[in-house]
N, C-alpha and C positions, 0 to 999 in steps of 0.2 A: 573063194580065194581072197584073202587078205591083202591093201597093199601098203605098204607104206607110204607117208604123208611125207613132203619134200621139206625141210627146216631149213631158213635159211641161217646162216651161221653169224652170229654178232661177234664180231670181233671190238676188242676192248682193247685199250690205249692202255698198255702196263706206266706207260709216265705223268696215268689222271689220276688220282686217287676218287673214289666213288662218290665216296660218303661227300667230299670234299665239293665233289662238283653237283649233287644232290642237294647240298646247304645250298651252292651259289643259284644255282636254277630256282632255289625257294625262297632266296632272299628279292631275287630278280623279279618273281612269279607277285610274293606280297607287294612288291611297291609299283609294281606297275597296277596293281587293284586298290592299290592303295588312294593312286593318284586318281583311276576310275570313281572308285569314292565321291572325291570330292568335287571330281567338273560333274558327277550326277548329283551331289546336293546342290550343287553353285545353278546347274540345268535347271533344278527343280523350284529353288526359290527365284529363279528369271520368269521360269511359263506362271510360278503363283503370281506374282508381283503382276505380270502382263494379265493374266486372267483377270485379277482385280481390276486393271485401270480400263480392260475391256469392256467389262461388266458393268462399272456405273458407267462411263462412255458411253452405251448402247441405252440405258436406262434414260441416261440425260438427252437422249435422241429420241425416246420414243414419247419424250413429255412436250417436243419441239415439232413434230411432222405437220401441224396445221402449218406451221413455218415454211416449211421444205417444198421447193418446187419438185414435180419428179420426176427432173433427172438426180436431183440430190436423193429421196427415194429408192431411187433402183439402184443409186451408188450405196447407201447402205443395204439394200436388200442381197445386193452381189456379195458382201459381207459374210451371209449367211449366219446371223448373230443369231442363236436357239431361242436367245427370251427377248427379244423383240418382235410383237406383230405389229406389223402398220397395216389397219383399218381401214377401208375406206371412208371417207369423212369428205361432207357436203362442202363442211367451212376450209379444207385444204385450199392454197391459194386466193382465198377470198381478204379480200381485205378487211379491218375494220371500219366502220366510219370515219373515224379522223383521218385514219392514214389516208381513206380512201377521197378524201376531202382534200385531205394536202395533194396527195399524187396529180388528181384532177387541175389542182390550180397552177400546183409547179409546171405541166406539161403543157398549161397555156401558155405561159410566158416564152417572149422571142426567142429567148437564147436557153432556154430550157432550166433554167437556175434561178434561187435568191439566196440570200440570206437565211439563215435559221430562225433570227429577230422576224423577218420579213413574212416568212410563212407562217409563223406562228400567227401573227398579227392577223393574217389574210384568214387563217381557218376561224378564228375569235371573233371577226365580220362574218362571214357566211353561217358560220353555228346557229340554227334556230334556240339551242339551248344555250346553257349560261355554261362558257368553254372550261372547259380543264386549264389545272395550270400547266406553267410552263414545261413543269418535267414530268408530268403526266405525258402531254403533247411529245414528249421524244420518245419517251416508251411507247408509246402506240404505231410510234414511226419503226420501231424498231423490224418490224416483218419485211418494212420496203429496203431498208439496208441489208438484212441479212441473205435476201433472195435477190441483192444489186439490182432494185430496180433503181435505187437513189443512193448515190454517193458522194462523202461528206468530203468538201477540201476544209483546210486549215488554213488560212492564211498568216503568214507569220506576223503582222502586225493585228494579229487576233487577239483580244480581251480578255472574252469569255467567248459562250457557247453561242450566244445570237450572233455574233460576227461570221460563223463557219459560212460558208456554200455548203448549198445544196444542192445538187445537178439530178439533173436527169442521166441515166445511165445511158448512153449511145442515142443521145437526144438528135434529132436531125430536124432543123427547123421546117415549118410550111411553108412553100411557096405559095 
């Protein structure tokens, strides 16, 4: 027994013309793809661009990790950046000699601070060897500002660079 299938009935607006409202749905239809288009190229060259500055960023980070304390570490490891491995490494957190020479002498002093003149001078007395110059001596410092353990004031009747402070970072004198 055969049955028939139930059609529902379309009724048409005799005051649309078809064709007419066919054009208008396909003009509608292209510029709204139109405009998809262009916010997915505009999408596309935002995530290349950000891929890029990503990429050397992580790179310029994995050349820097003997630097990094870590919690700076697990802050980029939470990252989950593909081509970066951090290693573990003996020298992470160790200082170098100078720095380690400056740090020592700056955290004798009463108020935890000198001069950049001042400690420079002070590590060129204790050196058994013959010292670095001067701006040798800052880059070497540079691990102890970047992981705050030393931070630099300016003072506005400052020169040059041997004028700066030096401080200890959350220095707290001995009684």
């Amino acid at each position: 027994m055969a049955t028939a299938e139930k059609t529902d009935a379309v009724t048409v607006n005799p005051n649309v013309n078809v064709i007419e409202d066919m054009i208008s749905n396909l003009k509608l239809d292209i510029e709204a793809r139109d405009e998809q288009i262009v916010i997915k190229e505009e999408a596309a060259d935002f995530i290349s661009d950000a891929n890029e500055r990503i990429k050397k960023g992580s790179q310029a980070l994995s050349f820097m990790t003997d630097y990094m304390t870590d919690k700076q570490i697990e802050d980029v490891e939470e990252l989950d950046l593909f081509h970066v491995d951090f290693e573990q490494s003996s020298e992470r957190g160790r200082l170098n000699e100078i720095a380690q020479i400056a740090f020592d002498t700056i955290k004798k002093t009463k108020d935890g601070q000198m001069t950049n003149g001042d400690l420079y001078e002070s590590y060129a007395k204790q050196t058994d060897e013959t010292p670095v110059k001067y701006g040798e001596f800052n880059i070497k410092l540079r691990s102890l500002f970047s992981s705050m353990r030393l931070l630099r004031e300016i003072p506005e009747d400052a020169v040059k660079s041997h004028d700066h402070i030096i401080k200890v970072n959350g220095f707290t004198p001995k009684k």
